[in-house]
C-alpha positions in Angstrom: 45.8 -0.3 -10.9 43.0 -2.8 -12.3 42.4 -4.0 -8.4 41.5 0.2 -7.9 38.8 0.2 -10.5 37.2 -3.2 -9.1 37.0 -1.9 -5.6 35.6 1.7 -6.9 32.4 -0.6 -9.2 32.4 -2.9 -6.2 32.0 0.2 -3.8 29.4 2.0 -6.4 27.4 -1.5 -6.5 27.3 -2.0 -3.0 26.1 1.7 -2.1 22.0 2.9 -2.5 21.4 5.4 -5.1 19.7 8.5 -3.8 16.3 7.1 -5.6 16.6 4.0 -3.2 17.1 6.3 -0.6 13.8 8.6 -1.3 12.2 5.8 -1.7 13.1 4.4 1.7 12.4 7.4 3.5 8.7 7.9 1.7 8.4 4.0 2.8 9.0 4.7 6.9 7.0 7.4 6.4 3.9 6.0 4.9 4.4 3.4 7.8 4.7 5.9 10.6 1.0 7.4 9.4 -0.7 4.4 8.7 0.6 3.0 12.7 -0.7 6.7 13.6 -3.8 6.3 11.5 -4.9 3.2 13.0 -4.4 4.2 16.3 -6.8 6.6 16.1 -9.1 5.1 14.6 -9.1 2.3 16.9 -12.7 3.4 18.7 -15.7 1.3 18.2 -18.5 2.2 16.4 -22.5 0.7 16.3 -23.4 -0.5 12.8 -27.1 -1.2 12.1 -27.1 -3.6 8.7 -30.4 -4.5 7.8 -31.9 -5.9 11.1 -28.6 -6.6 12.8 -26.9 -4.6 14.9 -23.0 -4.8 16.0 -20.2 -2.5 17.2 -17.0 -2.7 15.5 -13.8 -0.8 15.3 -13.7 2.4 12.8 -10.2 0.7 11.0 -12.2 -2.6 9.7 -15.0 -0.9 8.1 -12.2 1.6 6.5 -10.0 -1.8 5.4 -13.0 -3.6 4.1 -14.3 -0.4 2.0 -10.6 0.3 0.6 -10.7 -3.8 -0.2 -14.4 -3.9 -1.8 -13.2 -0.9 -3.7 -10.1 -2.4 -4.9 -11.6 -5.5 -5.9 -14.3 -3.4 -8.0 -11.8 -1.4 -9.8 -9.8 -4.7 -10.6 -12.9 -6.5 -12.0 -13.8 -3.5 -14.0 -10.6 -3.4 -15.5 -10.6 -6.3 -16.3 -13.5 -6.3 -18.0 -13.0 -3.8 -19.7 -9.7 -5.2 -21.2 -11.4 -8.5 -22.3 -13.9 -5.8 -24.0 -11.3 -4.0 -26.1 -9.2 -7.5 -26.9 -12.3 -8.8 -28.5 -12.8 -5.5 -31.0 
């Protein structure tokens, strides 16, 4: 009778809760439209920067906004943590 209830919290342990699950599902998802995404953006593009001049492919210029954007927002934050810890 005790070996029953080990197997059963055993069996609940070893299965994924429906969270885990919805979680999983949003995860292929996200990477099925980001493998869709950058395939069509894939094209190359002319970039005039000052006096230079190259062609490069739509997805860097998106992935090195997104990262100068990312990196802002984390500096700002942080500054403005270090601004309210010494108040």
């Amino acid at each position: 009778m005790m070996e029953e209830g080990n197997e059963k919290q055993s069996e609940k342990k070893s299965m994924i809760s429906t969270k885990q699950k919805i979680g999983l599902i949003i995860s292929v998802l996200l990477v099925i439209g980001l493998i869709a995404f950058v395939f069509q953006n894939s094209n190359k593009i002319k970039i005039e920067f000052f006096m230079l001049e190259f062609r490069i492919r739509i997805i860097y210029i998106i992935l090195v906004s997104m990262l100068t954007g990312a990196l802002g927002m984390y500096t700002f934050s942080k500054y403005r943590k270090s601004r309210k810890q010494r108040k």
